[in-house]
C-alpha positions as CSV (number, residue, x, y, z in Angstrom):
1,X,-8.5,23.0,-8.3
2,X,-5.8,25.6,-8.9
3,X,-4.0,23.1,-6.1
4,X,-4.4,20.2,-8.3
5,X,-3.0,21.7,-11.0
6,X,0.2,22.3,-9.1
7,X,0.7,18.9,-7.9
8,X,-0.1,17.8,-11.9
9,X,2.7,20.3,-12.3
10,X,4.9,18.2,-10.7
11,X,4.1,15.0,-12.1
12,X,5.0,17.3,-15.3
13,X,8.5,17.6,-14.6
14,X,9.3,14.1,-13.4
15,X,7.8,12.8,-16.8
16,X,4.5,11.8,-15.1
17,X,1.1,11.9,-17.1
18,X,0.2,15.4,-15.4
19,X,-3.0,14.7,-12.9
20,X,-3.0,16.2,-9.9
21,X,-5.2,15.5,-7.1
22,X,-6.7,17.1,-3.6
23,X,-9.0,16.1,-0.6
24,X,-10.4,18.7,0.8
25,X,-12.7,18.3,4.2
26,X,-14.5,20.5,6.0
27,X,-12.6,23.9,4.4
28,X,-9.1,22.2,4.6
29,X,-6.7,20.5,2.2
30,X,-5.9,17.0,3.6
31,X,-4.1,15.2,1.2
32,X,-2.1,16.5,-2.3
33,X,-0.9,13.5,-4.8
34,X,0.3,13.8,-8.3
35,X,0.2,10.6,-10.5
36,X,3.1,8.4,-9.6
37,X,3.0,5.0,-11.6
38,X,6.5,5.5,-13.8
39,X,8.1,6.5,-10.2
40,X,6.6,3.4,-8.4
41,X,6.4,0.9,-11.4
42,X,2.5,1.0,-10.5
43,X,-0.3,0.8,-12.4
44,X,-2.4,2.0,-10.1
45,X,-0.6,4.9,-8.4
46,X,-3.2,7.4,-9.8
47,X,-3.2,10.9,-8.4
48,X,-6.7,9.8,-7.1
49,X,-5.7,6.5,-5.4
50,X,-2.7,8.5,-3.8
51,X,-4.7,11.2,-2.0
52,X,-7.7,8.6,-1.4
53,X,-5.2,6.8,0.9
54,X,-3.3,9.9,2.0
55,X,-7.0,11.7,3.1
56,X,-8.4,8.0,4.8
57,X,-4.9,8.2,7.0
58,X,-5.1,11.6,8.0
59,X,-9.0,11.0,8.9
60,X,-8.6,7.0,10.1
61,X,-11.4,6.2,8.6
62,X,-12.1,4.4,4.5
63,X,-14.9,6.7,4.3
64,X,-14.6,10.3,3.1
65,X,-18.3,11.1,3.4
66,X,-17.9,15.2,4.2
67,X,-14.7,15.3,1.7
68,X,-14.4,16.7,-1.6
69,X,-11.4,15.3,-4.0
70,X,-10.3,17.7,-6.6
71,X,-8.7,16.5,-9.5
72,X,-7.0,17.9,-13.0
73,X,-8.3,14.8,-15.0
74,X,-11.8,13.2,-15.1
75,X,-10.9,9.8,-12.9
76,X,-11.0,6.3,-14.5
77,X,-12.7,3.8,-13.9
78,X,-10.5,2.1,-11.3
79,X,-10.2,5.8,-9.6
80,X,-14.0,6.0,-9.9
81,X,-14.5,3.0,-7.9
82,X,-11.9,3.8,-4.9
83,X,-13.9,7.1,-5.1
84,X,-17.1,5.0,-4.6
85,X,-15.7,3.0,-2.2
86,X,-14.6,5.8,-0.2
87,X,-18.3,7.1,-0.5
88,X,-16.9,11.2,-0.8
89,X,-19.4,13.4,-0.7
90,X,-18.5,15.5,-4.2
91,X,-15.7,14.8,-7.2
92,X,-14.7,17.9,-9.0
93,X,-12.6,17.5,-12.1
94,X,-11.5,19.9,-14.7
95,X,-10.9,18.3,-18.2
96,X,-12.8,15.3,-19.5
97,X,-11.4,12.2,-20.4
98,X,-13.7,10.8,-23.4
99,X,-11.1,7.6,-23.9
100,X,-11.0,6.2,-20.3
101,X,-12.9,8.4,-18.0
102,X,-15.3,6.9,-16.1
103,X,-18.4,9.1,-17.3
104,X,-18.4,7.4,-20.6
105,X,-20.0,4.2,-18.8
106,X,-23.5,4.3,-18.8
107,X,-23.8,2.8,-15.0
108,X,-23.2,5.1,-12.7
109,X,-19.7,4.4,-11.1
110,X,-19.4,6.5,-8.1
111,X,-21.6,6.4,-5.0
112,X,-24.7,7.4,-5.3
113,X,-24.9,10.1,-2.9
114,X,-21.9,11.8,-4.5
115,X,-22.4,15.1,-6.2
116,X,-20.2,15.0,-9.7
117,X,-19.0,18.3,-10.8
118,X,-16.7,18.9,-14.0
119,X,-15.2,21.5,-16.4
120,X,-13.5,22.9,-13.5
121,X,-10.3,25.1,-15.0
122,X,-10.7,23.1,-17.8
123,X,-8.8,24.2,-20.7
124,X,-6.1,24.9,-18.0
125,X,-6.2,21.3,-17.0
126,X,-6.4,20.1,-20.7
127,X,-3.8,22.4,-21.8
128,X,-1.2,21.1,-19.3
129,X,-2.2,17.5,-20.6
130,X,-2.4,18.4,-24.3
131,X,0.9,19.7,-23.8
132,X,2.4,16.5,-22.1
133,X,1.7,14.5,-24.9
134,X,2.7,17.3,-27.3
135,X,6.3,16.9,-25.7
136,X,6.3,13.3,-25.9
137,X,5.6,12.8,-29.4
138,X,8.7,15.1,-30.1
């Protein structure tokens, strides 16, 4: 996680909503993204979706089944399905998103085989984003 929160670090500086994410598989990071969508005029160039496709090239495969993504903010809904899709084994996220995180639904999103963990570095994650929109309201 404390990897995450770098790369949310740097979607910090470059004006980015501060998520960071990280695949890990079998004991080793395999993909790092930050969010991305003011740089790439996407909608959809979540942290998540970034290192989903950056881990599925570095395994060639679309399943992650014996990977774990790490990530600063709890995903959305869209991010929650590529995560299903992508069938990973755990997702680990630090702050909660009660607005647009996909936990607020009430069917489950993700894969069912995948193992949810959350309130990792949480107020460090929160903080960062707090923060963020602190600076933007200025």
């Amino acid at each position: 996680m404390r990897e995450a929160l770098k790369q949310a670090g740097y979607a910090y500086e470059e004006g980015e909503i501060p998520v960071g994410a990280v695949v890990v598989c079998r004991n080793k990071i395999i993909a790092k993204a930050y969010n991305q969508t003011e740089r790439l005029n996407d909608a959809t160039a979540h942290a998540e979706m970034i290192a989903t496709t950056s881990a599925s090239h570095a395994l060639n495969s679309r399943y992650l089944k014996e990977c774990t993504l790490y990530v600063t903010l709890e995903p959305c809904v869209m991010c929650a399905g590529a995560c299903h899709w992508a069938q990973y084994q755990r997702v680990v996220y630090g702050a909660s998103d009660i607005q647009r995180g996909f936990e607020r639904l009430h069917d489950p999103v993700l894969h069912p085989k995948t193992e949810i963990h959350h309130g990792v570095l949480a107020n460090e994650c929160k903080s960062l984003i707090d923060d963020f929109f602190r600076q933007l309201r200025k």
